[in-house]
N, C-alpha and C positions, 0 to 999 in steps of 0.2 A: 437408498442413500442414507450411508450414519448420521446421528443428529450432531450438528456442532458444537456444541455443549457435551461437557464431559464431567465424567469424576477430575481430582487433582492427577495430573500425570507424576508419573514417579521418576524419578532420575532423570532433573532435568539439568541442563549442561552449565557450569557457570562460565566457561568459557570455551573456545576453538577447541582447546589443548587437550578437552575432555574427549573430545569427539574424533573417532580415526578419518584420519586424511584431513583435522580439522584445519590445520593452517594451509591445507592446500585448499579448502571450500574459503577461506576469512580472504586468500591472497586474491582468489579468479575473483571471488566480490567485488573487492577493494578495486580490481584492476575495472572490471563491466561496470561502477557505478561511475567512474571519473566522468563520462561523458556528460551523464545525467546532473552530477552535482556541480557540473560545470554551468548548469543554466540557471539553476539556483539562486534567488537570491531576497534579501527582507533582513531582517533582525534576530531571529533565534529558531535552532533548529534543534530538536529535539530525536535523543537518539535512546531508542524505547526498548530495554532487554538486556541481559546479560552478553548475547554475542553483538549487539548492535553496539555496545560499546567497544569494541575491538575493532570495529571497522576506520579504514582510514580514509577521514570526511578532508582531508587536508586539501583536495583542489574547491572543495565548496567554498562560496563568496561568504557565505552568514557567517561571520566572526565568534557571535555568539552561540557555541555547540554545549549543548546540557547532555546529559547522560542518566535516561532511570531506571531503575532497576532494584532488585534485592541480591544480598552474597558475593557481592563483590565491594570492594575498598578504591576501584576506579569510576565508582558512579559518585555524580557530584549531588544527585536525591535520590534516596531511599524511599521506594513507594510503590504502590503494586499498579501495573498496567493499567487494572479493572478499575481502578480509580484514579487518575491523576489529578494533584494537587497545583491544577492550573486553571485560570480565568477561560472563560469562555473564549475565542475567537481570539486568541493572544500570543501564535505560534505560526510559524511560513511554511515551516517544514517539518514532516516525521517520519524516520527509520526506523523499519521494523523489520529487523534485520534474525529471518530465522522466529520474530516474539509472537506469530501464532502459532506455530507447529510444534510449540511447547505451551500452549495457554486451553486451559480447561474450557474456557467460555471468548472464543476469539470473535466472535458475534459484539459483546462488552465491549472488546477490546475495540475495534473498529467505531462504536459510537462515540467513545471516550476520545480516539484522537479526531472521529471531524467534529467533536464540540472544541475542541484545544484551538482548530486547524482555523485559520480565517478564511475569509471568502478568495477563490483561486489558490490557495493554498494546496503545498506537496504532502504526497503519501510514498514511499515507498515499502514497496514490502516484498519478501524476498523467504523462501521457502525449497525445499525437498518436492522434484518431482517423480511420482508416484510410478510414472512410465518411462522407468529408466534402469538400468543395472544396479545402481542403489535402493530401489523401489522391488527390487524383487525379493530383496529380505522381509518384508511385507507378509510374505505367502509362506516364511519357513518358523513355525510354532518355536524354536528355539532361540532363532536371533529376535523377530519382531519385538521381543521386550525388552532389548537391549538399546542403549546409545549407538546409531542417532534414528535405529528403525521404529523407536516407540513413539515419534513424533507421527505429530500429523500433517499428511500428505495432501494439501488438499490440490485438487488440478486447477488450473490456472481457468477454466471453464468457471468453474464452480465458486473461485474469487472473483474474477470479473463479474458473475451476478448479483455478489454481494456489494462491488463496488455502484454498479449500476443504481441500484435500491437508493444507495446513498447520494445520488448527482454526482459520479466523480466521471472524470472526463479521461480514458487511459490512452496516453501518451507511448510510451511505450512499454512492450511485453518478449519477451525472450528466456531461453535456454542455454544452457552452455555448462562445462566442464562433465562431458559422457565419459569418461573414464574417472573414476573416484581417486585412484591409486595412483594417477600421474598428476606432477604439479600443473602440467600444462591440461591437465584434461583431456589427452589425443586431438591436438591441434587439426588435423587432416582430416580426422573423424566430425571433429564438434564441427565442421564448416561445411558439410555432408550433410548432416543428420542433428541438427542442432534439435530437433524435437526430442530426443532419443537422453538430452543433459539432464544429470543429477541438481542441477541446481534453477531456482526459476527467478525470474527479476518480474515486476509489476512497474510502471513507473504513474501515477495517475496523479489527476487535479481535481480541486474540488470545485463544482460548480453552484451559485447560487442563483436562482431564477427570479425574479422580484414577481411577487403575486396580487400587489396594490396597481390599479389603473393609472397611468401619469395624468393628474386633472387638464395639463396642456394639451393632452391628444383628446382626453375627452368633452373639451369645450371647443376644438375644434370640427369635432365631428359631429358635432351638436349644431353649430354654424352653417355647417355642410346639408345636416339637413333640412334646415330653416330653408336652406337657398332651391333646393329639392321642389318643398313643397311650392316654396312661390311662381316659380315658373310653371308646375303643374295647374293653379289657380288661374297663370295669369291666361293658359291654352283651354281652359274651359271658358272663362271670359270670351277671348274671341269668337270661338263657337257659337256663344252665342247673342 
C-alpha cells in the first residue's frame, strides 16, 4: 500500500470545468448529497477545496456556508486545508468535496477538520473511485498524469480506517455515476452495479467518548459496596 503522504500533486483542478465530464461529476454530487445535507443542521458549515466550493449546499439547513480554498475568487477565505484558520471545535459541518484526492498530505488534512468539527459534528467527503472505468486510467503510463487520473484514488476501505482511528461514526457510504461520459451516469447500470461508480460519497459523524468517571456513579457504587460488605459481616456473625 502507497504512503498517504506525497510530493505536491501537480495540476490540480480549480474548478469542475477543468476536469472532463467535470460538470457531469459536480451535478450527480450535488443531486446524491441533497438527502445528506438535508439532515444537516448547527451554525456554520464549512466547504474545504476548490471543487467543494461549486457544490450546491442550497437544501442544507446551516445558513452560514464559508468556502476555503486557494485560486479561486468564489472562496470567501483563502487558506491552505493543512491549516485552517479556525478555533478549535467551532464548526457543524465539513465538505470535502473531491479536497483529498488532490491533497499531498490528506492524513493533515483530516486532523485539521476534526480539530475545526465539534463533538457529533459532520464530515463529508467524496472522491474518485479506483474500481471503476475511470480508475482504469490509473494503469495507462500516458493518461495517469493527466486530470482528473493524477488524483488520488483512495478506496472507500482504506477511508473508512482512517475515519475509524479518528471516532467518526459513518452514516452513510456509496457509489454512483459508472459511466463518466453520460450526465446520468447509466441510470440502469448505476442501480445494478453501483459498486462498479466513478464517484464515492462518505457521509460520517464525529464521536466523542468522555474518559473522566461521573463522581455520581462512582460514589454510588462505593455505597453499593459498603452494603456488600455489611451483610457479609452480619452472615459471619450468625454463624457464630
Amino acid at each position: 500500500m502507497k504512503p498517504a503522504k506525497t510530493r505536491q500533486i501537480r495540476h490540480v483542478p480549480e474548478s469542475w470545468s477543468q476536469i472532463p465530464c467535470g460538470e457531469f461529476y459536480r451535478d450527480a454530487l450535488s443531486h446524491h448529497l441533497r438527502p445528506s445535507l438535508g439532515k444537516l443542521y448547527g451554525f456554520h458549515l464549512l466547504k474545504i477545496g476548490n471543487l467543494s466550493a461549486e457544490i450546491d449546499t442550497a437544501s442544507c439547513a446551516i445558513s452560514h456556508q464559508v468556502s476555503v480554498g486557494f485560486g479561486s475568487a468564489s472562496h470567501h477565505v483563502k487558506a491552505d486545508p493543512l491549516s485552517l484558520p479556525f478555533e478549535s471545535k467551532s464548526v457543524d459541518a465539513c465538505l470535502l468535496a473531491h479536497t483529498l484526492a488532490w491533497s499531498s498530505d490528506p492524513h493533515r488534512v483530516l486532523r485539521e477538520v476534526d480539530r475545526v468539527l465539534i463533538d457529533d459534528g459532520w464530515m463529508i467527503i467524496t472522491g474518485f473511485n479506483l474500481f471503476s472505468v475511470l480508475g482504469i486510467g490509473k494503469l495507462i503510463p500516458g493518461v495517469r498524469r493527466k486530470v482528473p487520473w493524477n488524483s488520488r484514488m483512495f478506496t472507500q476501505m482504506r477511508l473508512l480506517d482512517w475515519l475509524s482511528l479518528l471516532n467518526y461514526e459513518v452514516m452513510e457510504r456509496t457509489r454512483f455515476q459508472v459511466l463518466p461520459w453520460n450526465r446520468q451516469g447509466g441510470k440502469i447500470i448505476s442501480t445494478h452495479l453501483p459498486a462498479l461508480g466513478c464517484l464515492s460519497l462518505i457521509v460520517a459523524r464525529k464521536r466523542t467518548f468522555p474518559l473522566t468517571r461521573n463522581p455520581a456513579k462512582k460514589s454510588a457504587s462505593q455505597r453499593q459496596l459498603h452494603a456488600v460488605g455489611a451483610t457479609s459481616q452480619y452472615r459471619e456473625e450468625r454463624k457464630s
